[in-house]
N, CA, C and O atoms as a GROMACS GRO file, in nm:
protein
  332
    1UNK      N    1  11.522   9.557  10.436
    1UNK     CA    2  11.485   9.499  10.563
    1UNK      C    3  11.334   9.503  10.584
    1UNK      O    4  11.280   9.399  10.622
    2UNK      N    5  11.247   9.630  10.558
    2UNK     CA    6  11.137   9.607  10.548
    2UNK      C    7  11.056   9.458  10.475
    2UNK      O    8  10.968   9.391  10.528
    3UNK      N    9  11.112   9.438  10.355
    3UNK     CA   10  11.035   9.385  10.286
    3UNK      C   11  11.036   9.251  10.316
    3UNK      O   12  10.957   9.168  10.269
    4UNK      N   13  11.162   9.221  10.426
    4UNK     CA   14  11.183   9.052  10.468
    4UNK      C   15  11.094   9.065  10.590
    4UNK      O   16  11.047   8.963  10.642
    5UNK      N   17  11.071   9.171  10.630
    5UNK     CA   18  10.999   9.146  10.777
    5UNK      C   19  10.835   9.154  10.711
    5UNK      O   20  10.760   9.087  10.782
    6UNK      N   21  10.786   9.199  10.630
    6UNK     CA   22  10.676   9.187  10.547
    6UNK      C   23  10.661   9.095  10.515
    6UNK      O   24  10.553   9.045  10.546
    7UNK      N   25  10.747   9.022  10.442
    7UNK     CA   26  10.733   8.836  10.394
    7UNK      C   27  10.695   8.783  10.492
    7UNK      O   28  10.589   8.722  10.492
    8UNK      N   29  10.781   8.795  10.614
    8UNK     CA   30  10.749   8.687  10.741
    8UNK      C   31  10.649   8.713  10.802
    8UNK      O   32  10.588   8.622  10.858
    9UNK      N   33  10.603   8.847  10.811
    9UNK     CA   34  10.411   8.885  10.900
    9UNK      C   35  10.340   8.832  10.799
    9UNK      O   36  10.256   8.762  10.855
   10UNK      N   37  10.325   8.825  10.696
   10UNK     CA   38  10.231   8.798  10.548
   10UNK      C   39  10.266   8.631  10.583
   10UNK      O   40  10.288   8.684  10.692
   11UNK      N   41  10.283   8.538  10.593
   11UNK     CA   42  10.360   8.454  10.591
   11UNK      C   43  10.304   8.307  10.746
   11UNK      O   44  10.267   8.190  10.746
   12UNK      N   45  10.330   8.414  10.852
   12UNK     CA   46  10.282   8.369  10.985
   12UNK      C   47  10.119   8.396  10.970
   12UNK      O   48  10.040   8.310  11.009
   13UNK      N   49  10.070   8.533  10.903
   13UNK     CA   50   9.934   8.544  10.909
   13UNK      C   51   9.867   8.419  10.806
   13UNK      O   52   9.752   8.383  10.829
   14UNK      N   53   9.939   8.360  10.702
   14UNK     CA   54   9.914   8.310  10.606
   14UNK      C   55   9.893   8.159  10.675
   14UNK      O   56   9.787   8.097  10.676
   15UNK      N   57  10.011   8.116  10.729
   15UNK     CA   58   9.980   7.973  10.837
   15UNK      C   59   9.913   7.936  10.900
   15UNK      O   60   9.859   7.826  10.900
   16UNK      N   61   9.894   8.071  11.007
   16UNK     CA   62   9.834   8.076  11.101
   16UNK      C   63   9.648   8.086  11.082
   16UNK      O   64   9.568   8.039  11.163
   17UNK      N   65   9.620   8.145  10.982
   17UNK     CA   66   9.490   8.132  10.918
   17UNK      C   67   9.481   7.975  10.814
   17UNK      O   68   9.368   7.926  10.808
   18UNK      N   69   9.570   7.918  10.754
   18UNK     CA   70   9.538   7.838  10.687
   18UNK      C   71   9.532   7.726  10.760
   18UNK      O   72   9.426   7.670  10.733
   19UNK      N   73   9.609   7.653  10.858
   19UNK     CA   74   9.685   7.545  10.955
   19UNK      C   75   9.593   7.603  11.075
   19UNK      O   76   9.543   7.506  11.131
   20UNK      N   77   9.552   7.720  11.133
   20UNK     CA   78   9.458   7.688  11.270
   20UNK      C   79   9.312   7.742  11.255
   20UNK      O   80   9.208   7.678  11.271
   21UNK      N   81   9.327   7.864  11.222
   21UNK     CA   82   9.208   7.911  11.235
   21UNK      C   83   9.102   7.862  11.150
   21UNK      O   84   9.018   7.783  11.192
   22UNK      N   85   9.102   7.914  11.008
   22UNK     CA   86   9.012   7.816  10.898
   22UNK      C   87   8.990   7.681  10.935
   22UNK      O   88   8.874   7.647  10.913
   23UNK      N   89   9.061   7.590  10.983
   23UNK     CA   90   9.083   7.490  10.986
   23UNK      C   91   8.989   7.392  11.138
   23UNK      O   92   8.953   7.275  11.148
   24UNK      N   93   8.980   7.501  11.222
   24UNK     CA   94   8.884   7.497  11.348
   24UNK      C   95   8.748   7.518  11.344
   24UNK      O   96   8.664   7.473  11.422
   25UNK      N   97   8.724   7.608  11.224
   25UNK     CA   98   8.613   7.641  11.211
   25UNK      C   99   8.525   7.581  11.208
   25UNK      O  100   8.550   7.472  11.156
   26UNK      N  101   8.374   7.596  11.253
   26UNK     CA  102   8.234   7.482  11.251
   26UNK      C  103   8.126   7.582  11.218
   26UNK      O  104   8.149   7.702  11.203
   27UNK      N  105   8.026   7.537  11.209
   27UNK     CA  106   7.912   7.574  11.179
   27UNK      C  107   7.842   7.726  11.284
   27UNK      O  108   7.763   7.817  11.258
   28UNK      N  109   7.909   7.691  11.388
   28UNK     CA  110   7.871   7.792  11.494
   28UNK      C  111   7.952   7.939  11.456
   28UNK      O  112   7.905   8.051  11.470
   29UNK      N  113   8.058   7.911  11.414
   29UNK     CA  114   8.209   7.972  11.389
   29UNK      C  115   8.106   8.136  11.303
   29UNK      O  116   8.050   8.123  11.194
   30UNK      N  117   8.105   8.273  11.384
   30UNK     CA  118   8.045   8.402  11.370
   30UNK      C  119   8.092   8.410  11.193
   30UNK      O  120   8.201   8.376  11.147
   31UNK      N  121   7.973   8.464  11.117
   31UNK     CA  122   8.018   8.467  10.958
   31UNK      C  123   8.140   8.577  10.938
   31UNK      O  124   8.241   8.560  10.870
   32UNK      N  125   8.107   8.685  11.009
   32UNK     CA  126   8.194   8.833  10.969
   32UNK      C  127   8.364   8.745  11.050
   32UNK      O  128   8.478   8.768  11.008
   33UNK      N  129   8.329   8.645  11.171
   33UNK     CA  130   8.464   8.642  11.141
   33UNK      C  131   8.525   8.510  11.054
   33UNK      O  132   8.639   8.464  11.060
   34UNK      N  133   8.436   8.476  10.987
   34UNK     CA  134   8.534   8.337  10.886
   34UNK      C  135   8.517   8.478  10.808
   34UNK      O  136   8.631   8.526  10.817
   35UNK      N  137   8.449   8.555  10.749
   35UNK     CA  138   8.518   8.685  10.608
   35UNK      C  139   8.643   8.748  10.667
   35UNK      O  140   8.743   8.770  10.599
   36UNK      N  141   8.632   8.778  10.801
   36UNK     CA  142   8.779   8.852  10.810
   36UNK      C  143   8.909   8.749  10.801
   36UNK      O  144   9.003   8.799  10.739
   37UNK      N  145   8.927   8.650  10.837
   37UNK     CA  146   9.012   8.539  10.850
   37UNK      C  147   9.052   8.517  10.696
   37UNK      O  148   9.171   8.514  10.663
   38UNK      N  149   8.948   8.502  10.600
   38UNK     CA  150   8.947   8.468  10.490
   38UNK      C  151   9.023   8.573  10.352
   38UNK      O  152   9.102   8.552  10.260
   39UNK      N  153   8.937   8.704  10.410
   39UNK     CA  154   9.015   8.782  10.346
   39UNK      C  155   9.141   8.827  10.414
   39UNK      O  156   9.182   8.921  10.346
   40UNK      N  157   9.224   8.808  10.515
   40UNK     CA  158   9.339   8.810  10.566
   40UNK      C  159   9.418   8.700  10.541
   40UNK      O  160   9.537   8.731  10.537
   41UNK      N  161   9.398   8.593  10.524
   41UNK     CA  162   9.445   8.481  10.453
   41UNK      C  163   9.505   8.504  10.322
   41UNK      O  164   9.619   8.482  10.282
   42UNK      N  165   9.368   8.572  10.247
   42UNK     CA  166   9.374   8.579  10.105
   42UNK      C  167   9.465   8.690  10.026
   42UNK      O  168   9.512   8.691   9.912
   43UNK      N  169   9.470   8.804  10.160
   43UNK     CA  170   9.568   8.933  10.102
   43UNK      C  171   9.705   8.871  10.180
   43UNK      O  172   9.799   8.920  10.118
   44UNK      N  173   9.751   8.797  10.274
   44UNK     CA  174   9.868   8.710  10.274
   44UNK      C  175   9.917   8.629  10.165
   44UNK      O  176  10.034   8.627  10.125
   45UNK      N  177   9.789   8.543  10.106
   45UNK     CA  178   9.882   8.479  10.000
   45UNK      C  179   9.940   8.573   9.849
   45UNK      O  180  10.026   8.550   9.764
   46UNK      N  181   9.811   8.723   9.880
   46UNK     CA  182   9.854   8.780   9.745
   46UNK      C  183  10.022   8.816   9.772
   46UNK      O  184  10.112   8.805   9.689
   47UNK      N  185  10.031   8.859   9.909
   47UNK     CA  186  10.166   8.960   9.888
   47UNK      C  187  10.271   8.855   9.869
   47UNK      O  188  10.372   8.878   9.802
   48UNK      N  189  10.240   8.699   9.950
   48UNK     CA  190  10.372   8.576   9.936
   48UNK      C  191  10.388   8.544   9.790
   48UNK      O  192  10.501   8.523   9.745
   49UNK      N  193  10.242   8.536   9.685
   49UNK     CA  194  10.275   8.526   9.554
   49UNK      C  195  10.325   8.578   9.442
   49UNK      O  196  10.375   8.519   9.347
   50UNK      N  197  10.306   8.719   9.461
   50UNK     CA  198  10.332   8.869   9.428
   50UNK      C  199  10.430   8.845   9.316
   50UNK      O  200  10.419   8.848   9.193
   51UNK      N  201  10.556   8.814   9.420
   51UNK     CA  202  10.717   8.814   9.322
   51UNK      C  203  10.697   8.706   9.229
   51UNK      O  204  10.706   8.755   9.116
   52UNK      N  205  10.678   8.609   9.224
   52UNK     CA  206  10.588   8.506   9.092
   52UNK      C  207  10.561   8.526   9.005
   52UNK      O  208  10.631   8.477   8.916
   53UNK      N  209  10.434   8.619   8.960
   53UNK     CA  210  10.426   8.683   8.938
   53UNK      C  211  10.444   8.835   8.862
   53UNK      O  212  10.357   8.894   8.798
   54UNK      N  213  10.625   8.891   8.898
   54UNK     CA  214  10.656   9.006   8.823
   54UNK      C  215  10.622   9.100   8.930
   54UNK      O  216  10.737   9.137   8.955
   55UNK      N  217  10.546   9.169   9.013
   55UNK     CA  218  10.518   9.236   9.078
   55UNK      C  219  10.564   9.226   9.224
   55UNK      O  220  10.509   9.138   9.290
   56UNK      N  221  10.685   9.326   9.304
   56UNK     CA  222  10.750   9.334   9.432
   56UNK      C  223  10.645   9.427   9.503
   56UNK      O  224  10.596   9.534   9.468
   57UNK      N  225  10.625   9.342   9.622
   57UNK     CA  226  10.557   9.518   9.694
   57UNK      C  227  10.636   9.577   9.795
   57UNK      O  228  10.685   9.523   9.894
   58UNK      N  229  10.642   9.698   9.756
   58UNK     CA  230  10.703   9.759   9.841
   58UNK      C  231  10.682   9.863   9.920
   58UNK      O  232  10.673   9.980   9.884
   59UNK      N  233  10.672   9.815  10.042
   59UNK     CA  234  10.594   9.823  10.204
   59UNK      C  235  10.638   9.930  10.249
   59UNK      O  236  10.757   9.930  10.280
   60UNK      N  237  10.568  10.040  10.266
   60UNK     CA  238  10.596  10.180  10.368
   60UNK      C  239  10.626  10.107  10.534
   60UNK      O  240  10.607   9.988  10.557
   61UNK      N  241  10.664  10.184  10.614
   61UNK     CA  242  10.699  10.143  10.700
   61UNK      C  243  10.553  10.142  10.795
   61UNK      O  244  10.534  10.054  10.879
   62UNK      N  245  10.470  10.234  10.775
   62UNK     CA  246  10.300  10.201  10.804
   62UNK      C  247  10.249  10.088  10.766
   62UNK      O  248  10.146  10.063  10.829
   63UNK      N  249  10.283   9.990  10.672
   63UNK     CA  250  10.246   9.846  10.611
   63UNK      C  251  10.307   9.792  10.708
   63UNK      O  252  10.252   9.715  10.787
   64UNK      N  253  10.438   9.827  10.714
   64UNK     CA  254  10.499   9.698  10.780
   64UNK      C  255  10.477   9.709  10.922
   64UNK      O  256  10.494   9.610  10.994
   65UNK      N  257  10.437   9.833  10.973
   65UNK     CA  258  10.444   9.786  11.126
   65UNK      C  259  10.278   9.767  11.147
   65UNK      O  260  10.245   9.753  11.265
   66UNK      N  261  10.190   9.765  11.068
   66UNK     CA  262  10.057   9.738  11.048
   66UNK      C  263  10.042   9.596  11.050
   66UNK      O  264   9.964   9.540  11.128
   67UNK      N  265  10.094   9.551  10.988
   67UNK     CA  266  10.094   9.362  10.906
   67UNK      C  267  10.220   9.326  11.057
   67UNK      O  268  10.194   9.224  11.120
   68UNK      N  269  10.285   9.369  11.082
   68UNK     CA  270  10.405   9.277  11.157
   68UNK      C  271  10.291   9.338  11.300
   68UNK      O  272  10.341   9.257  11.378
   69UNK      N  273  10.222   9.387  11.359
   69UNK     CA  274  10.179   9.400  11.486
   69UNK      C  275  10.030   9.306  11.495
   69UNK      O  276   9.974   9.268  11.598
   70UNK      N  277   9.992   9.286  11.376
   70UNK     CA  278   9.893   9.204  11.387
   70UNK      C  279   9.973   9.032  11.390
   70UNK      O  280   9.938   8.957  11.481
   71UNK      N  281  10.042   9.000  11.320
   71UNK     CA  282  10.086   8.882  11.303
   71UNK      C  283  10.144   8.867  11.428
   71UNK      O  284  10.114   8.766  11.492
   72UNK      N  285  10.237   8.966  11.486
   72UNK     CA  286  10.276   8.939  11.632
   72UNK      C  287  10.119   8.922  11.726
   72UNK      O  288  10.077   8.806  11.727
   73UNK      N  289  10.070   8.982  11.769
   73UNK     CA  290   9.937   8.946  11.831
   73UNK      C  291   9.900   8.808  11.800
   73UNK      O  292   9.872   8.728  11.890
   74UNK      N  293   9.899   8.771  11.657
   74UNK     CA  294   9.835   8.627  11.661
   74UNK      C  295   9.940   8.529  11.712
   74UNK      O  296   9.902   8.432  11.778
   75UNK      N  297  10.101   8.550  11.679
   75UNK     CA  298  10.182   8.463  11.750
   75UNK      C  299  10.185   8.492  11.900
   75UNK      O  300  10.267   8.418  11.953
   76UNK      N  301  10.146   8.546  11.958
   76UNK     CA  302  10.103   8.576  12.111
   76UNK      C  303   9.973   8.498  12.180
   76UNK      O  304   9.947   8.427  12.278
   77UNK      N  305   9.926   8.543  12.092
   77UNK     CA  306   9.817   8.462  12.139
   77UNK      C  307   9.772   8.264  12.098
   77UNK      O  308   9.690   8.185  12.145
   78UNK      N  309   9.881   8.255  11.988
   78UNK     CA  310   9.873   8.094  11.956
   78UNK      C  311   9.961   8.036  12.087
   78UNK      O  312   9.926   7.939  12.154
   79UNK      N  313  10.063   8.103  12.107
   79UNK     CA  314  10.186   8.038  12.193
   79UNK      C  315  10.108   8.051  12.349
   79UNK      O  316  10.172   7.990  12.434
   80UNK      N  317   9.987   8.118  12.401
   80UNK     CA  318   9.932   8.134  12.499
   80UNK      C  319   9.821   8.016  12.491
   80UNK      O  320   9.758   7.977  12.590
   81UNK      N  321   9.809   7.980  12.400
   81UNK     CA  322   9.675   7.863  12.396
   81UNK      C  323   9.555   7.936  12.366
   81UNK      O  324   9.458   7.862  12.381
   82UNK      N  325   9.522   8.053  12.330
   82UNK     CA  326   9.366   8.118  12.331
   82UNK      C  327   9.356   8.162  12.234
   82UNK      O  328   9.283   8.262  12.233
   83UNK      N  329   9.413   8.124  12.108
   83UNK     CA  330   9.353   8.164  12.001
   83UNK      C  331   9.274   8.069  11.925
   83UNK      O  332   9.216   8.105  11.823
   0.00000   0.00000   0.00000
């Protein structure tokens, strides 16, 4: 059960950075935050590609409620309009 609720935070963070945020970005857009976006993007697609790969990760329950409380925050805040 962990590891499906890991797919889906890895997954929403992965959309949600590729489909809004990256995707809004302009010239004004603060550098440290297109690197954080980018490298949160980028460790989303590692963990969705992972099993591909040969390699399962398997998520302490500190991962998962780490990765699933941030991805909830960003689905909170997309469905509010202010992200």
């Amino acid at each position: 059960m962990l590891l499906v609720i890991y797919y889906c935070a890895a997954a929403v963070l992965l959309f949600q950075g590729l489909f809004h945020v990256l995707n809004h970005m302009d010239r004004h857009s603060c550098n440290v935050t297109r690197l954080a976006w980018l490298l949160m993007t980028t460790g989303a697609l590692q963990v969705l590609l992972a099993p591909i790969f040969g390699a399962t990760p398997m998520p302490t329950f500190g991962d998962v409620l780490l990765l699933g409380s941030v991805a909830g925050y960003f689905i909170a805040n997309h469905t509010k309009g202010t992200s």
